[in-house]
C-alpha positions as CSV (number, residue, x, y, z in Angstrom):
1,X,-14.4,2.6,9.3
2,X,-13.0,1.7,12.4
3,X,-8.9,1.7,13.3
4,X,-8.5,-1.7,13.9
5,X,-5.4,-4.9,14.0
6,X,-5.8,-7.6,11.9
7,X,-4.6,-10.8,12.5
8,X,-1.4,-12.5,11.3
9,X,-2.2,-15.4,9.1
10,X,-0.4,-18.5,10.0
11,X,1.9,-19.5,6.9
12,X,4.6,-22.1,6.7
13,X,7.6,-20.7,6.7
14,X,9.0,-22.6,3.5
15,X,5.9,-20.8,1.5
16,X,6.8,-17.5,2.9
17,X,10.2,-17.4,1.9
18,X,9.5,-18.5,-1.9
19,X,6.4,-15.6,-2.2
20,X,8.9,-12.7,-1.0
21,X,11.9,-14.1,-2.8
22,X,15.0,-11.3,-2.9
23,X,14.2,-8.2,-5.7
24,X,16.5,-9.7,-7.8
25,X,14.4,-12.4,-9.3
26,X,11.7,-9.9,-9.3
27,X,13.3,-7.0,-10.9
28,X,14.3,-9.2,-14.6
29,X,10.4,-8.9,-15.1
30,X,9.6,-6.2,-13.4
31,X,7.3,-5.9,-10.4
32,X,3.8,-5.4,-11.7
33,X,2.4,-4.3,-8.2
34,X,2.3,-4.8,-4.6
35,X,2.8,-7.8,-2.2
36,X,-0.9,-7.5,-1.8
37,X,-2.2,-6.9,-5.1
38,X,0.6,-8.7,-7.3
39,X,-1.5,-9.1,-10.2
40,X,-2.3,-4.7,-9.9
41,X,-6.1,-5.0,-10.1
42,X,-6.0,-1.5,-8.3
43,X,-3.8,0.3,-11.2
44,X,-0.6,1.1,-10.1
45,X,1.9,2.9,-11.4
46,X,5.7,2.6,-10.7
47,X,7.2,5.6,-9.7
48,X,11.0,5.1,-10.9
49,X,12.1,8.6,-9.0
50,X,11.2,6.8,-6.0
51,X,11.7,3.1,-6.6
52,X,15.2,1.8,-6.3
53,X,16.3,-2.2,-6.4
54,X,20.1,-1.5,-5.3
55,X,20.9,-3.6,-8.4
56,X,24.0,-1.0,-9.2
57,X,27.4,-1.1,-8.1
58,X,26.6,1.6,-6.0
59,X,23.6,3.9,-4.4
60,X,22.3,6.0,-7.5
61,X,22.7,9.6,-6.0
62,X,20.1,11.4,-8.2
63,X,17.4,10.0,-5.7
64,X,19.2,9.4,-2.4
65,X,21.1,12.1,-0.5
66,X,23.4,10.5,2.3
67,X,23.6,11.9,5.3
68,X,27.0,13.0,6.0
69,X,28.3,13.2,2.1
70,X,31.0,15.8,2.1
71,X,30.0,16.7,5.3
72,X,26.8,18.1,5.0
73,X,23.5,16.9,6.8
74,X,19.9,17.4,5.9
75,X,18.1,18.4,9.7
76,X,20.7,16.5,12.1
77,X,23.2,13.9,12.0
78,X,21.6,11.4,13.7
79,X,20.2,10.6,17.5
80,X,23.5,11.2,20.1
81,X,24.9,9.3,20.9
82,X,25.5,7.6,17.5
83,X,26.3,10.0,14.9
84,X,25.7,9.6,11.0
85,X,29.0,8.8,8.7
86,X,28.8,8.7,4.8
87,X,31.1,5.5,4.7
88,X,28.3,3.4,6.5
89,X,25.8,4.2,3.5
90,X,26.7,1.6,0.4
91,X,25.0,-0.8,-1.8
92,X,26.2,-4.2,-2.2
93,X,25.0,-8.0,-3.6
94,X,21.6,-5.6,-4.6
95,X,21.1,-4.3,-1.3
96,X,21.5,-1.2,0.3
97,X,23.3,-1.6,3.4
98,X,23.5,0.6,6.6
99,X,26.0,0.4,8.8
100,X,26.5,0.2,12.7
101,X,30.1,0.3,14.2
102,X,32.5,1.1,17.0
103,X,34.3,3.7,15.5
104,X,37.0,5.7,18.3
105,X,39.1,7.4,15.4
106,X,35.9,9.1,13.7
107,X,35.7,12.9,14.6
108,X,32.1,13.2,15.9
109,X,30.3,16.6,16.3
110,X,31.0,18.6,19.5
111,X,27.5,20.2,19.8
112,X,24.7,18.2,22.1
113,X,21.4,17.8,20.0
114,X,18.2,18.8,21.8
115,X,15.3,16.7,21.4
116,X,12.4,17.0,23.7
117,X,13.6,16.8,26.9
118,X,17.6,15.3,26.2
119,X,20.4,17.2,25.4
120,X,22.5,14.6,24.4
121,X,26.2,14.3,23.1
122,X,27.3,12.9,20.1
123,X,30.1,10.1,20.3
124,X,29.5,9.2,24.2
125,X,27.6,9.0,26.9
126,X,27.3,10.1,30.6
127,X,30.9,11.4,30.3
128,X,32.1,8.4,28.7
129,X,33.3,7.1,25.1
130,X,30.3,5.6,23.0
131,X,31.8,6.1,19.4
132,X,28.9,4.7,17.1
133,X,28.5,5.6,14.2
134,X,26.0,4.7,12.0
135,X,23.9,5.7,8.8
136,X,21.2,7.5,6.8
137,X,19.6,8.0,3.8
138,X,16.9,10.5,2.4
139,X,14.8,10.3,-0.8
140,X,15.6,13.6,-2.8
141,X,12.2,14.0,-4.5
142,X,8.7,14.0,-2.5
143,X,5.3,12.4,-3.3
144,X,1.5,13.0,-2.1
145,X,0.0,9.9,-1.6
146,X,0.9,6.3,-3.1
147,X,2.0,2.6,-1.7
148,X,4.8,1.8,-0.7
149,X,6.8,-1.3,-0.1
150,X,10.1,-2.5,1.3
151,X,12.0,-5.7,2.2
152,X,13.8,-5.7,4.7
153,X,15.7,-7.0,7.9
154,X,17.0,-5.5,10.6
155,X,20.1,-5.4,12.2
156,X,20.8,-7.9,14.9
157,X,21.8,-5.1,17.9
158,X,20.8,-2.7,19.8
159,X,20.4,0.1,16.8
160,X,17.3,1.3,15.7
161,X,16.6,0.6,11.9
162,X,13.5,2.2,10.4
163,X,11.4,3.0,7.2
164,X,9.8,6.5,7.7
165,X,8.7,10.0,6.1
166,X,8.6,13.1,6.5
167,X,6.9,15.9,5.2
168,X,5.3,19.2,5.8
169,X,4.2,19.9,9.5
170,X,4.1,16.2,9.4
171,X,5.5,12.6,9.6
172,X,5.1,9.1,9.2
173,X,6.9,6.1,10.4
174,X,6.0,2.9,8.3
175,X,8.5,1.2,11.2
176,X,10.8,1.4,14.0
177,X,12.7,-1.5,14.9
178,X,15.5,-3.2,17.0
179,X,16.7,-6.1,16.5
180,X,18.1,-6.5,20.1
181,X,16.9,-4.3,22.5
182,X,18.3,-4.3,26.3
183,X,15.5,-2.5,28.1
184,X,12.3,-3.5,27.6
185,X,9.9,-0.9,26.1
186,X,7.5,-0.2,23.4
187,X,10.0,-1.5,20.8
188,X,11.1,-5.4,21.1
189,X,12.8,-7.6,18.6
190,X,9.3,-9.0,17.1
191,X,7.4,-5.1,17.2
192,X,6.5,-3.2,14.9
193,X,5.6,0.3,15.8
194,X,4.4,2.4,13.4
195,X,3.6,6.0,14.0
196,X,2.0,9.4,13.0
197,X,3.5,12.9,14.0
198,X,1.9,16.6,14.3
199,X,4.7,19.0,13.2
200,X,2.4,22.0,13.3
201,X,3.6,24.6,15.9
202,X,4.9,24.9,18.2
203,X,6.0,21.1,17.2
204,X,7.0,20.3,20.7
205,X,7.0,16.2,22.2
206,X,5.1,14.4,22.5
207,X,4.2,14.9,18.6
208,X,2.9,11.1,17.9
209,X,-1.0,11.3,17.4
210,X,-2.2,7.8,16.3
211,X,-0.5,4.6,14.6
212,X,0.3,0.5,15.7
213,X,2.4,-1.0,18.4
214,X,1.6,-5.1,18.1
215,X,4.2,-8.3,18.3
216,X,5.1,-10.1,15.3
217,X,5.1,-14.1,14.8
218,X,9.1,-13.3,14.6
219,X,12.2,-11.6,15.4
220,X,12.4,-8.8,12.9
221,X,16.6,-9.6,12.6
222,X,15.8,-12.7,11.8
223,X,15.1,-12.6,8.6
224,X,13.4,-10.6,5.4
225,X,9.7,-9.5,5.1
226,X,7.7,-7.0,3.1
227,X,6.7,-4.2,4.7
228,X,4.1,-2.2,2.9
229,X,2.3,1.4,3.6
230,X,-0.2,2.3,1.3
231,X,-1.6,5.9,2.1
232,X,-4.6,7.6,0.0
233,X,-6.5,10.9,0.7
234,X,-8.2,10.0,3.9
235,X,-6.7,6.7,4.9
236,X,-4.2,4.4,5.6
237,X,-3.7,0.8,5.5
238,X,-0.1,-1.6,6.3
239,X,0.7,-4.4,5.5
240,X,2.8,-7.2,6.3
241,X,3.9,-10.0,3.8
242,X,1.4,-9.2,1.0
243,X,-1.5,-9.2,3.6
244,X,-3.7,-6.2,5.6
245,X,-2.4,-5.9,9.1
246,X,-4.1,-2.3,10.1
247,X,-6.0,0.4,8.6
248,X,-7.3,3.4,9.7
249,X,-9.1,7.0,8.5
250,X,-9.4,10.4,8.6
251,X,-12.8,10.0,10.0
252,X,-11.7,7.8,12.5
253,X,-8.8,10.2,13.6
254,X,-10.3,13.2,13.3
255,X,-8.0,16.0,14.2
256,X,-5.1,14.2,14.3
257,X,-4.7,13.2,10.7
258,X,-1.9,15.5,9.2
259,X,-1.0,12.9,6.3
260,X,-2.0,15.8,3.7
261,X,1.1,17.0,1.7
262,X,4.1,15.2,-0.3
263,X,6.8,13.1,1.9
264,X,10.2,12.6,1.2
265,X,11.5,8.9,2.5
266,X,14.1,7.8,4.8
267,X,16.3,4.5,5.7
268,X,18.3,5.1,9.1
269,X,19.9,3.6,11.9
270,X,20.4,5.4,16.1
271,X,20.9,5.2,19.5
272,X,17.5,4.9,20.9
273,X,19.0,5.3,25.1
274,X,15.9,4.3,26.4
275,X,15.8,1.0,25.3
276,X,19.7,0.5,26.6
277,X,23.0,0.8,24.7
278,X,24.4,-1.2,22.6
279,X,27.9,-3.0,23.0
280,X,31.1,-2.6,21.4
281,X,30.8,-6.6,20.7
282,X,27.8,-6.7,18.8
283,X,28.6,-4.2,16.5
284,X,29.3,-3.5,13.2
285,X,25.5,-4.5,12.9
286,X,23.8,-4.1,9.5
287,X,20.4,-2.9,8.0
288,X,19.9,-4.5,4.8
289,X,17.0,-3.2,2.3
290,X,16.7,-5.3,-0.6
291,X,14.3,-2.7,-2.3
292,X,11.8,0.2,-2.2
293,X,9.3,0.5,-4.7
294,X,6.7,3.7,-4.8
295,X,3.4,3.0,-6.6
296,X,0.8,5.9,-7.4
297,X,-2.4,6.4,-9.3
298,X,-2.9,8.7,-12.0
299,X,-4.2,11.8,-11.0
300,X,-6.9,14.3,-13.7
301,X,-6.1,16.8,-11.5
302,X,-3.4,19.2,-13.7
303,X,-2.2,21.4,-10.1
304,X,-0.7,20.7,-7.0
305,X,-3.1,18.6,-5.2
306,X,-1.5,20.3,-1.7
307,X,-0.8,23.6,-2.3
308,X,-4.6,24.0,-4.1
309,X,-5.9,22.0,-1.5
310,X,-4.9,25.0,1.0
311,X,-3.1,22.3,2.7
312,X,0.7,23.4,2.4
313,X,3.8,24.7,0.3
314,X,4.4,24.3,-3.6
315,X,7.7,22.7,-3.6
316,X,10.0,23.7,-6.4
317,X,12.3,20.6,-6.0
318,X,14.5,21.5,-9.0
319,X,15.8,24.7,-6.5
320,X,16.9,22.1,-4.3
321,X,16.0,21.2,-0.5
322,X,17.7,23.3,2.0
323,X,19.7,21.3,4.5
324,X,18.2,23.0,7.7
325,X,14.1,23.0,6.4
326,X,12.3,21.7,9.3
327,X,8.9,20.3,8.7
328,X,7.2,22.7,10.7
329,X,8.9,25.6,9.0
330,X,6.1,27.7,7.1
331,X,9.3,30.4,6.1
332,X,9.5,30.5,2.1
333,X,12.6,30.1,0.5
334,X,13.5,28.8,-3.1
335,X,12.5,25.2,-2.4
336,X,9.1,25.9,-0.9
337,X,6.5,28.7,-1.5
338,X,3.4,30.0,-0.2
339,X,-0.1,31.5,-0.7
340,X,-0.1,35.3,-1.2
341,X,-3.3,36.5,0.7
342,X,-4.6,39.7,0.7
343,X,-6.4,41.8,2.9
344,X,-9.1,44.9,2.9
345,X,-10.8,47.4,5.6
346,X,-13.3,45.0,7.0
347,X,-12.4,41.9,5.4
348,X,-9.6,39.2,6.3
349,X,-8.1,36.3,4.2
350,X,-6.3,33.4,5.8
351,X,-5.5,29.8,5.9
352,X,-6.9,27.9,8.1
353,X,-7.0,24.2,9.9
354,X,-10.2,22.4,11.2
355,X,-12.4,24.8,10.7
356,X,-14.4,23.6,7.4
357,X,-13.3,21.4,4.3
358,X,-14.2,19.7,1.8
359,X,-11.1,17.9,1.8
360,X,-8.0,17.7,4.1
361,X,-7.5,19.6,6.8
362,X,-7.4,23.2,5.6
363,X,-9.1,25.7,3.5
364,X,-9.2,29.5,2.2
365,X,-11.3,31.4,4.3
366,X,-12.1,35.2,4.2
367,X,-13.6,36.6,6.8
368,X,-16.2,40.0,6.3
369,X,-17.1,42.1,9.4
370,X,-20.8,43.6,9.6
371,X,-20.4,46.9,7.2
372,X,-17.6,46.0,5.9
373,X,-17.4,48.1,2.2
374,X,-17.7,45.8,-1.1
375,X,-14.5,45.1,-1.9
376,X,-12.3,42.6,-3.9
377,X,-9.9,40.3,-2.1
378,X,-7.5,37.7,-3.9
379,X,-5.1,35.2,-3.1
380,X,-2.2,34.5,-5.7
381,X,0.2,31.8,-6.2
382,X,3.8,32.1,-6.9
383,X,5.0,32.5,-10.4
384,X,5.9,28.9,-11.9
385,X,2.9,27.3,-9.6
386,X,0.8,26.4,-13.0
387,X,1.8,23.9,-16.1
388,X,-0.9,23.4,-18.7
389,X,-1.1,22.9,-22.4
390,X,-3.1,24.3,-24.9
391,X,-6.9,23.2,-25.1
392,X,-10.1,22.7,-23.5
393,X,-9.7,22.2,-19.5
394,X,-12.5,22.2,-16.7
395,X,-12.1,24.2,-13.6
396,X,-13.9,23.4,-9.7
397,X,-13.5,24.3,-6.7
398,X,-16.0,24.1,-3.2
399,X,-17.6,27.0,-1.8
400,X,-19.0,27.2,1.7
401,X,-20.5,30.0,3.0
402,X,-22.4,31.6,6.1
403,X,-26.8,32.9,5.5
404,X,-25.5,36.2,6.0
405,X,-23.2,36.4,3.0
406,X,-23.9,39.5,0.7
407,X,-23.4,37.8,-2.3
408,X,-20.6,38.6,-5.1
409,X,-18.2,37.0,-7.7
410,X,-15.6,34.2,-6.8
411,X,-13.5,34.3,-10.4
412,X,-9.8,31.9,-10.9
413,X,-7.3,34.2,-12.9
414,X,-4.4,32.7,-14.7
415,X,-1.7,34.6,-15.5
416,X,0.0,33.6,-18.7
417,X,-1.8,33.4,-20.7
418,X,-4.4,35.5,-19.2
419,X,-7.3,33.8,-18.4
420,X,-10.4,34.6,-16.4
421,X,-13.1,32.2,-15.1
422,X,-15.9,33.6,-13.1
423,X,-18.6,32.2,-10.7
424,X,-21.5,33.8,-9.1
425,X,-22.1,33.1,-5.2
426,X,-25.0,34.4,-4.0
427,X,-27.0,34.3,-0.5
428,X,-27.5,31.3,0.6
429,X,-30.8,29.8,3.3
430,X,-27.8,27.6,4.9
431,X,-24.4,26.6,5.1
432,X,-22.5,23.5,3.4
433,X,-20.5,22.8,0.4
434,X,-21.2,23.8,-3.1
435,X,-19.3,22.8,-6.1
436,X,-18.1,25.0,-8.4
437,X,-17.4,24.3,-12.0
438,X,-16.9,25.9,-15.4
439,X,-14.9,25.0,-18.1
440,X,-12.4,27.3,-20.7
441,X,-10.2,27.2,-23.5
442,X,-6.6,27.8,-23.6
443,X,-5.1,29.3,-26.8
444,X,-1.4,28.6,-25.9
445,X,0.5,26.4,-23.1
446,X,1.7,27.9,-19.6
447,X,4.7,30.3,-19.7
448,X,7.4,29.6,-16.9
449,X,5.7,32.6,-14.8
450,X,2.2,31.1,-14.8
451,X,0.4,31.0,-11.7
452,X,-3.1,31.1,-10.4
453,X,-4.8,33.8,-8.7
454,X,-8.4,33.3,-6.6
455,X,-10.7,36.9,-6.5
456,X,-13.5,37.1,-4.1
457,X,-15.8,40.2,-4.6
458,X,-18.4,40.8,-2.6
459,X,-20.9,43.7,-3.9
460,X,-23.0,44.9,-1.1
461,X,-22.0,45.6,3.1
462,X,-22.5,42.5,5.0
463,X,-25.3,43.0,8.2
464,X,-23.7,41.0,9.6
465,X,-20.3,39.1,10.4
466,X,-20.1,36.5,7.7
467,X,-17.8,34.0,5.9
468,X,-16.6,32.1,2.7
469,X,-14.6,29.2,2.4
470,X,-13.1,28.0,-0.4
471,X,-11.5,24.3,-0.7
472,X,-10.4,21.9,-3.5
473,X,-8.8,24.4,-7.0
474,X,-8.7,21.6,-9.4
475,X,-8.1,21.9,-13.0
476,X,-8.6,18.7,-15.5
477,X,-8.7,18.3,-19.7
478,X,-11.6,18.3,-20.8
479,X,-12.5,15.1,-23.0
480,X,-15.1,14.8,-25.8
C-alpha cells in the first residue's frame, strides 16, 4: 500500500460540532470506540491506564507525571526559551489545560539546552528577557501498539501545542501545532504536521524519517476536533474528525519505520524560534484537551511482544522510569532490561537491525565461522521477564538460516518452573523463514524469577561461514 493524503470531506460545520460533542456527554455512556469506528466493528478495547476524560477536580497523578512537579523533570524542561512550570499543568470544566504565560518573577534554569545545532537559554533570548513559561505532561505507563484519540484545540499564540510519543530509539508526533505563528514555515495555523523520528545512535538531527505536512479546512485555535492515530504492527493510519486522512506502512517505508516498541504519551507546549516569538500581549494562551482515550486489541501472545520480538528493552514499569532515560539509551537499569547473549570460540550472538525478520526490524542472529567447534550458545532474559499460569500453552518462533548450516538443536528453557522445549534445525537447500512450533504443559504458574532462555547447538564444524536467525518467541494457551 502506498503512503498517500486523503482528502478532507466537506461537512457543514453545524453537523461537525454535534458528531464530536465535548467528552462529557460521551463519558455518562461510555465511549464504545473511535471517531471512525463508533459502533467498534474492529474490537477495541479501552485502555483505562491510558485513557483519561479530565472529569476530576484535578489531573489523576497515577497516569500523568508533570513536568516540573517538585522540581523534577523527565528528559528536559522544555524548548528555551520557554521553560516548563508545574502551576501551568491543571484540569478544569473536564479539560486538562496547559498553560502559556509571561512570567518575570519565575526562577528559570541557568543552563542552555543543546538541541541539534542551538544552544539556547532558558527564560530569554539574544541577551534579552523572554520569561515564558509553559507546560507538560507525560503518560506514566507505555503501550505497543493501539488507537489513539484526542480532542483538542490549540492555543491561540505563538506556542507550540502537540500530541506526541515517545519510545525506545524512537518517536511519534500525532501533531505539532501553532495557533499563531509569526514566521512562515512548515507549521501554520491550519497544519498539521505529523512526524516519525530515528532515535537509534548516534541519534543526531535531522532524526524525522517520514510522516504528513498538509493544510486544514481551519485554523487549528479555532476550535475542537478529533485527532486520531491508530498504529498496528506494520502500519499507520490518522485521522481527522472520525475520517482517514493518511496512512502509510512498513513496506512502504522500509528502513525508516522504527514504530516497534511501547510509547509513553505526551501533551506540551514551547518556543518553537523559528517560526518567531511570541508576545507578551498574547499570552497567557491555553491548550485545552478535552480527552485521550487508548484503544488496543487483545493480544494471544502471553510475552512481551518487543523484547521477544528482538526489537528492544523489557520495561519493568513498576521500578519506575528514570528521569534522565533517553530514548536512544540501550544502558540497563531497574526500569529497562536487556538480552543476555552469549558467546563461544567461533561463534557470535547479537542483535541485529535490517538484516532479516520475520517481523519488525530486528532479530537474534548467531553467527558461526568455517570450523568453528560444536558448541552451545544461549541467550537469556532477565529474571521477572515471564508470567504464565498453569496448563497447556503453545510455543513458536521463526528460524532462518544459511545452506551451509551444520545442523543442531534450537530448545526455549524456562526457568521456574523448569521447562524445556526442543526443535531440530537441520541443513537446509535455501534460505527463508521457517516456523517453529511445539506445545507443553505447565504443572505450576511462573515464580517472580521466571524468565526465558533461547539455546542454539550446533553439532558438527561448519565448512563454511554460516548463519541462524531467530525472530518472533511467542507463547499462547492452548485451547481444546
Amino acid at each position: 500500500m502506498k503512503n498517500r493524503l486523503l482528502p478532507m470531506p466537506i461537512v457543514a460545520t453545524c453537523l461537525l460540532a454535534a458528531s464530536f460533542a465535548p467528552s462529557r456527554a460521551l463519558a455518562a455512556e461510555g465511549p464504545r470506540g473511535p471517531a471512525s469506528d463508533p459502533a467498534n466493528q474492529a474490537g477495541w478495547t479501552l485502555n483505562p491506564e491510558l485513557s483519561d476524560e479530565f472529569n476530576g477536580t484535578a489531573l489523576d497523578q497515577s497516569k500523568w507525571f508533570v513536568q516540573g512537579d517538585g522540581g523534577e523533570y523527565y528528559i528536559w524542561k522544555g524548548r528555551p526559551p520557554s521553560q516548563y512550570a508545574a502551576h501551568n499543568v491543571y484540569v478544569e470544566a473536564g479539560r486538562l489545560k496547559i498553560r502559556s504565560q509571561w512570567e518575570p518573577e519565575f526562577s528559570f534554569d541557568q543552563k542552555a539546552y543543546a538541541d541539534g545545532d542551538r544552544n539556547d537559554t532558558y527564560g530569554e533570548w539574544e541577551g534579552k528577557p523572554m520569561p515564558i513559561t509553559t507546560g507538560g505532561v507525560v503518560s506514566k505507563k507505555r503501550f505497543l501498539n493501539g488507537y489513539m484519540e484526542v480532542r483538542t484545540k490549540a492555543s491561540d499564540s505563538n506556542m507550540t501545542c502537540a500530541f506526541w510519543a515517545l519510545g525506545y530509539q524512537s518517536e511519534l508526533d500525532i501533531y505539532e501545532q501553532v495557533g499563531a505563528p509569526k514566521i512562515k514555515g512548515d507549521i501554520q495555523e491550519n497544519t498539521w504536521k505529523a512526524s516519525i523520528h530515528d532515535w537509534s545512535p548516534p541519534a543526531k538531527r535531522p532524526t524525522r524519517r517520514f510522516g504528513l505536512k498538509t493544510k486544514l479546512p481551519f485554523r487549528v485555535a479555532d476550535d475542537f476536533h478529533v485527532y486520531g492515530c491508530e498504529w498496528g504492527e506494520d502500519y499507520l493510519k490518522l485521522y481527522l474528525d472520525g475520517e482517514l486522512y493518511y496512512e502509510t506502512t512498513q513496506e512502504k517505508e522500509g528502513k525508516d519505520w522504527v514504530l516497534t516498541n511501547p510509547i509513553e504519551l505526551y501533551f506540551d507546549s514551547e518556543i518553537f524560534v523559528w517560526l518567531g516569538l511570541p508576545h507578551k500581549e498574547e499570552l497567557p494562551s491555553f491548550y485545552e484537551i478535552d480527552y485521550v482515550r487508548v484503544w488496543q486489541k487483545p493480544q494471544p501472545n502471553l510475552l512481551d511482544r518487543a523484547f521477544f520480538g528482538f526489537e528492544g528493552p523489557i520495561l519493568y514499569e513498576d521500578a519506575g522510569r528514570p528521569l534522565t532515560l533517553l530514548p536512544e539509551s540501550s544502558v540497563e537499569d531497574r526500569y529497562q532490561k536487556f538480552w543476555r547473549l552469549g558467546s563461544g570460540d567461533g561463534a557470535e550472538m547479537k542483535i541485529v537491525r535490517h538484516e532479516q525478520a520475520s517481523q519488525g526490524t530486528r532479530s537474534l542472529k548467531l553467527s558461526l565461522k568455517k570450523n568453528a567447534a560444536p558448541t552451545t550458545i544461549s541467550a537469556a532474559s532477565p529474571e521477572g521477564a515471564v508470567s504464565l499460569e498453569a496448563g497447556d500453552h503453545r510455543l513458536s518462533l521463526d528460524a532462518w538460516v544459511t545452506p551451509e548450516w551444520p545442523g543442531g538443536e534450537v530448545a526455549v528453557t524456562l526457568g521456574e518452573p523448569t521447562e524445556r522445549v526442543a526443535f531440530e534445525v537441520g541443513q537446509v537447500t535455501s534460505a527463508g523463514w521457517v516456523p517453529l512450533e511445539k506445545g507443553f504443559t505447565r504443572t505450576a504458574a511462573s515464580s517472580k524469577e521466571d524468565r526465558l532462555a533461547i539455546e542454539v547447538t550446533h553439532t558438527s564444524s561448519p565448512q563454511s561461514d554460516c548463519v541462524l536467525y531467530l525472530d518472533g518467541v511467542s507463547i499462547e494457551r492452548s485451547h481444546p
